[in-house]
C-alpha positions in Angstrom: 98.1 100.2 111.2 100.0 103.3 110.6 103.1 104.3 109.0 105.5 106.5 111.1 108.5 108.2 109.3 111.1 111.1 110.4 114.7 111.9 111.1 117.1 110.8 114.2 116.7 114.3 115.3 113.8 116.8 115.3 116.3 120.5 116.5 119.1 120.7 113.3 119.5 124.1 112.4 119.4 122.9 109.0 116.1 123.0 108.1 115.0 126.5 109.2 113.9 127.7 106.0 112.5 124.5 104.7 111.2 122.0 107.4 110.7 125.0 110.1 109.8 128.6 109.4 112.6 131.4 108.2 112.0 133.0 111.8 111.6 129.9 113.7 113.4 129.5 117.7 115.3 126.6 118.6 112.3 125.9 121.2 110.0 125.7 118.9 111.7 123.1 116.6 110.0 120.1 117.8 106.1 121.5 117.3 107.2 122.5 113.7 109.1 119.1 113.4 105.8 117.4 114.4 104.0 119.7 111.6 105.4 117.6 109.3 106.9 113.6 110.6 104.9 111.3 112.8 107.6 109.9 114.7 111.7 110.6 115.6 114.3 108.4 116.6 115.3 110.8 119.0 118.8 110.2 119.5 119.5 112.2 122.3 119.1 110.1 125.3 122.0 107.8 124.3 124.5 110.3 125.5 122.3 111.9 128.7 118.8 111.7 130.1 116.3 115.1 129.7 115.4 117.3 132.8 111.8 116.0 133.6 110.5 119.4 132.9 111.7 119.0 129.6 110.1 115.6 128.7 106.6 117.2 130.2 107.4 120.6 127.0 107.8 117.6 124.4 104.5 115.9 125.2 102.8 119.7 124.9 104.4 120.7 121.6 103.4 117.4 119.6 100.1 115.2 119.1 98.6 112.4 120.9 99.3 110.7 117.2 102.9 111.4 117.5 105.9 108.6 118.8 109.0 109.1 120.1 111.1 106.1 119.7 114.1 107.2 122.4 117.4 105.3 121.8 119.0 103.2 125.2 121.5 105.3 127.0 124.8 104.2 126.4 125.2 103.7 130.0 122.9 100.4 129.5 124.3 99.4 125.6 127.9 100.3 125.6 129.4 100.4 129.1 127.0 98.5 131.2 126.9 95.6 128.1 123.3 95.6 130.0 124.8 93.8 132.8 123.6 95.3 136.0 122.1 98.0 134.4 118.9 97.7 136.0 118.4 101.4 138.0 120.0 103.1 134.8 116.6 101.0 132.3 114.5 102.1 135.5 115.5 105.5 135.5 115.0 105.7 131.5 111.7 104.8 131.8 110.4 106.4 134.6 111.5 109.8 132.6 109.8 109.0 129.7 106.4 108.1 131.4 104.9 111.5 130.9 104.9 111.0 127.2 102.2 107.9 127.7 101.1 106.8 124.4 103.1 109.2 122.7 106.0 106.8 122.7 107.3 104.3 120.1 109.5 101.5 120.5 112.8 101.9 122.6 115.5 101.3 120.4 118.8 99.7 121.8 121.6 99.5 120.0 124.5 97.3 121.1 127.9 97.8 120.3 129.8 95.8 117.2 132.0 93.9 119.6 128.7 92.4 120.7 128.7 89.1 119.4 127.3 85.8 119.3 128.8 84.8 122.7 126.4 87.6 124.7 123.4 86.0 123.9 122.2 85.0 127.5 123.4 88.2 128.4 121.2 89.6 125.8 118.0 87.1 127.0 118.7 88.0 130.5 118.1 91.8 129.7 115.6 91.5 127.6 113.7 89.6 129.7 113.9 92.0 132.6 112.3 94.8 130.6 108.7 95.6 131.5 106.3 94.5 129.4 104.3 98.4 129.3 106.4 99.5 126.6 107.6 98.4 122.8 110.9 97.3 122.1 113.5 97.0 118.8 116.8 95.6 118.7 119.7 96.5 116.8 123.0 94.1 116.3 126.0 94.9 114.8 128.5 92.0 115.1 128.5 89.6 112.1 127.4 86.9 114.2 124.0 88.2 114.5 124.2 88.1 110.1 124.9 84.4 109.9 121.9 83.0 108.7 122.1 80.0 111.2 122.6 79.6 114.6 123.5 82.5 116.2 120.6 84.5 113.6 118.5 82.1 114.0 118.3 82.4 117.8 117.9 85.4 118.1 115.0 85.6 116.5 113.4 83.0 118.1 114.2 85.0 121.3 112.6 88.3 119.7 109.6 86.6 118.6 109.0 84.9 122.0 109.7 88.7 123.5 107.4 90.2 121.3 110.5 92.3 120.3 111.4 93.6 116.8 115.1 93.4 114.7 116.1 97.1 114.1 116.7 96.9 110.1 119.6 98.1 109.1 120.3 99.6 105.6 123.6 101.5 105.0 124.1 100.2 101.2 123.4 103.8 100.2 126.2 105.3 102.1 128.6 103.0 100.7 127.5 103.0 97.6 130.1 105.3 96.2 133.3 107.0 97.2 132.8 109.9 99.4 133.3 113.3 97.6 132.6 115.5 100.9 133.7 115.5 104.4 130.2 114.8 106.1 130.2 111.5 103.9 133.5 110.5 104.5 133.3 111.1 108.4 129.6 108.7 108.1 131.3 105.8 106.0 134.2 105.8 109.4 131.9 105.5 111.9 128.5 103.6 110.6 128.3 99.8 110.4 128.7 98.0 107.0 126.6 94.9 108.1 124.3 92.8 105.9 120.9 94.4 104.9 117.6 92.6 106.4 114.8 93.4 105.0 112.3 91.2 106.5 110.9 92.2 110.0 111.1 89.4 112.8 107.0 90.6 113.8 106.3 92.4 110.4 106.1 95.7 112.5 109.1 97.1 110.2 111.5 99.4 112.7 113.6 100.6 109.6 116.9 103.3 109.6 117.7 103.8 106.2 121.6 105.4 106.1 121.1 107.5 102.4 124.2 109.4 101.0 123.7 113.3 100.5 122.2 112.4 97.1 118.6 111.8 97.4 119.0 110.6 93.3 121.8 108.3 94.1 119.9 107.2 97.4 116.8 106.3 95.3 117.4 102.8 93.7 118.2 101.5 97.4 115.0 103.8 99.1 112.8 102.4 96.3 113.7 98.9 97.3 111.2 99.2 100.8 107.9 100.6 100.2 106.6 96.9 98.7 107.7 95.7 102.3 106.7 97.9 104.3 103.0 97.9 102.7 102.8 94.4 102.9 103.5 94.9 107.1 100.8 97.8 107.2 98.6 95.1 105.4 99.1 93.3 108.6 97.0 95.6 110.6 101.0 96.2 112.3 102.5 99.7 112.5 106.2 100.3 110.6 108.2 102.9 111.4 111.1 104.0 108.8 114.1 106.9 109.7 116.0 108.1 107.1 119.6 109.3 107.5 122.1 111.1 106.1 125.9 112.2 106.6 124.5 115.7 106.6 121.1 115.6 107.9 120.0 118.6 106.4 119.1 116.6 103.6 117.3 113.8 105.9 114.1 115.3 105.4 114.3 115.0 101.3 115.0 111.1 101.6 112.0 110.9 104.2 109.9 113.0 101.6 110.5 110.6 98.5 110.1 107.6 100.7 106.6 108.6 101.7 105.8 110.2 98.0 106.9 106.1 97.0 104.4 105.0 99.6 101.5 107.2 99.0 102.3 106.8 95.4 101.7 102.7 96.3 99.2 102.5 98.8 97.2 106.0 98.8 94.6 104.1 100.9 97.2 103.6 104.1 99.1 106.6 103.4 98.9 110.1 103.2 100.9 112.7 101.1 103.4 114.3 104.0 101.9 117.7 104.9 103.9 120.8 103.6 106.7 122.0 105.2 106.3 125.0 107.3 109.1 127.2 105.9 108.8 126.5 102.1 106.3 126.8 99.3 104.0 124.0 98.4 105.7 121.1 96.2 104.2 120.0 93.1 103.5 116.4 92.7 106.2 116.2 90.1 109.0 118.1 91.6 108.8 115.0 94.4 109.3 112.0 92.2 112.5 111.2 91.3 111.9 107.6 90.0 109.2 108.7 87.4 105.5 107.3 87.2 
């Protein structure tokens, strides 16, 4: 069992200086990003595929021990409504096959207007994926919230799939009114759905939508470690994202969440390694909730 945590993105400018070296190069982002996460949600191939080429330099610049958990093009989620989308899922994965065991779970996302109504769309699709590679599903219409029929079987469906519920946890983000752009723009376009916490397989796939605060994010991030231990406990792996409107701060949230896990269960998890372009941080600079 092993917990994998890191960012929707491993290249944001952001973080030279702290996450990557003062002097680091855009290509080398992703071995510095790998220096420090275990995983990414890797974002990317929602909006276009990579040059095969390119997939072959990411399986080079990371570990064996490192996962890639690539989000569903679009194409199949949002346009397709993953009817007759079977040569864009082929495609998808035959790109991705150089990365072998480096890859995580695909993540698809479907579209809020998704709703209760698709669901033997939704079986039909899911049951046409190859069994070769992990899966976890993210729904945004309320129906899929119901906590009865509709809820209900769809996880039944996931558990016969051997497919895991994407959980979804944007309470931080709305938390408060938004007193920058970045936040402002993030509250418009991110989903205010019900929080799950309770994984259909126990093999936590977790985003975690913080505000710009880590200190105001900390209450809601301090709420999961219990959880996500008690999966690990399971001999099953959990992976947890953290977000944020400006994800130059991303990596702080990721950094208490594993301090809160290490600080829990220092026999499953490690301290996070230190970050390329800063100085070491002391123990106590990294706990904001106290001992």
């Amino acid at each position: 069992m092993t917990l994998y945590y890191g960012c929707p993105v491993w290249a944001h400018r952001g973080w030279v200086g702290n996450v990557f070296p003062r002097d680091a190069k855009p290509q080398d982002y992703l071995r510095h990003y790998a220096q420090v996460f275990s995983a990414v949600e890797a974002n990317s191939t929602f909006y276009a595929l990579p040059k095969a080429e390119v997939v072959q330099r990411w399986a080079e610049d990371v570990p064996s021990t490192f996962r890639f958990c690539f989000k569903m093009p679009r194409a199949i989620s949002h346009e397709a409504r993953l009817v007759g989308a079977g040569a864009e899922t082929k495609r998808l994965f035959e790109r991705m096959q150089p990365l072998g065991e480096r890859l995580g779970p695909f993540f698809l996302q479907l579209p809020p207007s998704f709703d209760g109504r698709g669901f033997s769309v939704l079986q039909a699709y899911l049951q046409s994926l190859p069994r070769d590679f992990r899966y976890a599903v993210e729904l945004r219409h309320p129906d899929w919230f119901d906590e009865g029929p509709h809820e209900e079987r769809l996880h039944d469906l996931l558990r016969t799939m051997n497919i895991e519920r994407v959980l979804f946890d944007s309470r931080p983000l709305f938390a408060s009114k938004p007193s920058d752009a970045t936040t402002a723009a993030a509250q418009a376009k991110k989903p205010r759905v019900p929080v799950r916490t309770k994984p259909v397989l126990d093999r936590p796939f977790v985003r975690f939508v913080a505000s710009n605060d880590p200190r105001a994010s900390s209450g809601f991030l301090a709420q999961w470690p219990d959880e996500v231990a008690r999966c690990l406990d399971t001999g099953e792996d959990a992976f947890f994202f953290t977000h944020a409107p400006d994800e130059t701060v991303a990596p702080r949230h990721a950094r208490v969440f594993l301090h809160l896990m290490h600080r829990l269960r220092p026999d499953l998890v490690p301290k996070m390694p230190a970050w390329p372009g800063e100085a070491p941080v002391k123990e106590a600079q990294l706990s904001l909730l106290g001992d």
